[in-house]
Steps between C-alpha positions, in 0.01 A plus 500: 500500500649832420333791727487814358258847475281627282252820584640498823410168585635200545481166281651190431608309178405151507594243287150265405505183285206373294306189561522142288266543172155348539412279159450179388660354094163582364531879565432705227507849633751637766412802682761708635582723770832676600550409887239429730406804761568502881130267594604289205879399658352485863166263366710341241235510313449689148303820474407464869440836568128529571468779261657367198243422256699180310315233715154661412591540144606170451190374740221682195748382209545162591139448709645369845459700852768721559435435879585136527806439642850569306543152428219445314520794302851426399368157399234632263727730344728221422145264401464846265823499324623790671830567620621738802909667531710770541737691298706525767691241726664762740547879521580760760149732575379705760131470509254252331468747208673460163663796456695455783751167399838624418535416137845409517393229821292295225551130478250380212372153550587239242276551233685256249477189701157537580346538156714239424290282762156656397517470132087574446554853626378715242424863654723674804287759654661748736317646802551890484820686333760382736456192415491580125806718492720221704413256269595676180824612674605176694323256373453492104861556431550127644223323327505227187386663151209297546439613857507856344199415277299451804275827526552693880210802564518729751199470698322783762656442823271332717718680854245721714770759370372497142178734610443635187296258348205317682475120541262484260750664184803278668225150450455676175878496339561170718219288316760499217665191688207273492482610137830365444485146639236488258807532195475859479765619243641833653814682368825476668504759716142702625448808730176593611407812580548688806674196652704515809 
């Protein structure tokens, strides 16, 4: 930990490591984010902040209760062909929020290997422009010319941070995924608007 200030107060660095992917071989889609936030590490759970609208997204998209316990929703997602990672296997950040990991602290996870072992993924979605932007930069440099054909769109951040659009516009831009497990044919690389 490296103390330090900032506005007069004081903060710490932390270094935070991401959690094991959640698929299965028949995964077709892998969702991204960049590094889980501070509930996330503590629950070890994904998107475990109560606010974060991924569970309730995925709950209307893929018709299962987004109350039911973690398990089980993992389970469905997998059932679903729907895969769950980071960009990131370790950085340096101060809070749970994005914009605070030290860009030079990033430690992508190893995108090559698993593609390799989940050869039915067509479509990489990325949870908000974090994610987005540290997978063009640390990730896509690494991969296969035939990884590269696989399309990655930047998706509306589903964080409580990303107020400016309502859960309904985020379910909106979002039902794009169920879309694609059903062979949609997108182009290689997709922004929607107003993501974050």
């Amino acid at each position: 930990m490296w103390p330090g200030k900032r506005s007069d107060r004081l903060f710490v660095m932390s270094e935070v490591y991401s959690f094991a992917p959640v698929s299965s071989p028949q995964a077709r889609v892998l969702i991204l984010g960049s590094m889980p936030g501070k509930r996330s590490l503590e629950m070890r759970q994904y998107y475990a902040h109560p606010q974060n609208a991924f569970w309730r997204i995925m709950a209307e998209l893929f018709d299962f209760d987004a109350d039911q316990s973690y398990l089980a929703r993992m389970e469905h997602l997998r059932n679903c062909g729907v895969a769950l990672w980071d960009v990131l296997a370790a950085c340096t950040r101060e809070s749970s929020l994005d914009s605070d990991i030290v860009e030079s602290s990033i430690i992508a996870n190893d995108f090559p290997a698993f593609l390799s072992q989940h050869p039915l993924i067509g479509h990489i979605y990325c949870n908000g422009a974090r994610s987005f932007q540290s997978f063009l930069r640390h990730v896509r440099p690494e991969l296969s010319d035939k990884n590269l054909e696989i399309p990655v769109i930047r998706l509306p951040s589903t964080s409580p941070a990303h107020a400016a659009m309502d859960f309904q516009a985020k379910l909106d831009a979002w039902s794009i995924i169920s879309d694609s497990i059903d062979q949609t044919i997108l182009p290689t690389t997709v922004e929607f608007p107003n993501p974050s």
